[in-house]
N, C-alpha and C positions, 0 to 999 in steps of 0.2 A: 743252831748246830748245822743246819744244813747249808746255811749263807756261809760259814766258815769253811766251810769244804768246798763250796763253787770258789768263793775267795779264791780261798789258795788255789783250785784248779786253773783259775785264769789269768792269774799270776803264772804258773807256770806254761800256761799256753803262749802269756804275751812272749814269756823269756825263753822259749822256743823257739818261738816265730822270729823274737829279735838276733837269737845268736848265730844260727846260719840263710842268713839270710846273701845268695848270689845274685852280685849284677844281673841286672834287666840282660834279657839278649841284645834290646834295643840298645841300650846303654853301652854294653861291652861292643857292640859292632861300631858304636860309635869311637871309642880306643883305639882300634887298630887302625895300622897307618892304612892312608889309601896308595900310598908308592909300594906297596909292597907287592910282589909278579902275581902271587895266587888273590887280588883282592880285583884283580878283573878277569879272576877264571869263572867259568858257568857255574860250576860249584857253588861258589862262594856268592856269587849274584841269588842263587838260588835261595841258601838259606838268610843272608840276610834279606831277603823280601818273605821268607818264612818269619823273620825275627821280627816285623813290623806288627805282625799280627797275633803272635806268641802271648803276651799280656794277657789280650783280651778274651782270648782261648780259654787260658789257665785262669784266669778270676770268674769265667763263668762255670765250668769247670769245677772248681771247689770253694765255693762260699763257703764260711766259716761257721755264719750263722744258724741254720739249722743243727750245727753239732752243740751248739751253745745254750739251745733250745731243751736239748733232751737232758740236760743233767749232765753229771761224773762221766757215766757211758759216752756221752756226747760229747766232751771236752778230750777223753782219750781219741776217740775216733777222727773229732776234726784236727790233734795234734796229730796223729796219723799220717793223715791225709794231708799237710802243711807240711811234713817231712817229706813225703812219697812227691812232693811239686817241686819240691827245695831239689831230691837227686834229678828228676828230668831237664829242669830247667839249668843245673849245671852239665848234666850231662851232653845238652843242646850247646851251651858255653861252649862247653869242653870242643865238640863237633866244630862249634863254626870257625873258631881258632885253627884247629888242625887244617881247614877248606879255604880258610881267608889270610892266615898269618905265615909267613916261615921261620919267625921266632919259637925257642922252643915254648912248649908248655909252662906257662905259669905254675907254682908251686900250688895252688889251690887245685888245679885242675889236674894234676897228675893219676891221684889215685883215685879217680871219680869212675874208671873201669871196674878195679878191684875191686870195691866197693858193691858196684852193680852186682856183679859175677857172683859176692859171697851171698848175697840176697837172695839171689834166684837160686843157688845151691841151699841155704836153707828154706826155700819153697817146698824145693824137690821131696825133700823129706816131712812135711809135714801131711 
């Protein structure tokens, strides 16, 4: 009984983890053009030499494995915590775009604010 319940719980953690899953910073700084005016502004040097190091930040950061460890509780907590990486690391997307690109906003990236906003409004209250 209790193997059927991790089961499924990591089953739903994989298809979690797989369904929003945002470009690396590395990866996405790689996409944008370098002819573009703001991709030799200080800005934009800035954070992509923040994006080289981003990865390894974040996987140190939230290993998966000790959530995996603890059972049920464990499996909600580390999808938690695979969610709460999933918004910063677009939210970091979202930033280097605006600093490095003058195209507008990708359709992924648009409501990566709103998003933020209602989160921390529902903090407020709790």
């Amino acid at each position: 009984m209790v193997i059927k319940h991790s089961g499924i719980g990591v089953v739903c953690l994989l298809s979690l983890a797989a369904a929003g899953c945002t470009t690396s910073p590395q990866n996405y700084a790689a996409t944008l053009s370098s002819q573009d005016p703001k991709w030799q502004s200080p800005q934009c040097e800035e954070i992509r030499a923040e994006a080289v190091n981003y990865e390894a930040r974040e996987t140190k950061a939230s290993d998966l494995a000790p959530g995996l460890l603890i059972g049920p509780y464990g499996l909600g907590i580390a999808a938690a915590i695979k969610e709460n990486d999933e918004k910063r690391r677009k939210l970091f997307v979202r930033e280097m775009h605006l600093r490095c690109s003058s195209l507008p906003l990708p359709k992924e990236l648009e409501n990566t604010q709103s998003e933020t906003n209602q989160s921390k409004r529902a903090d407020t209250f709790r």
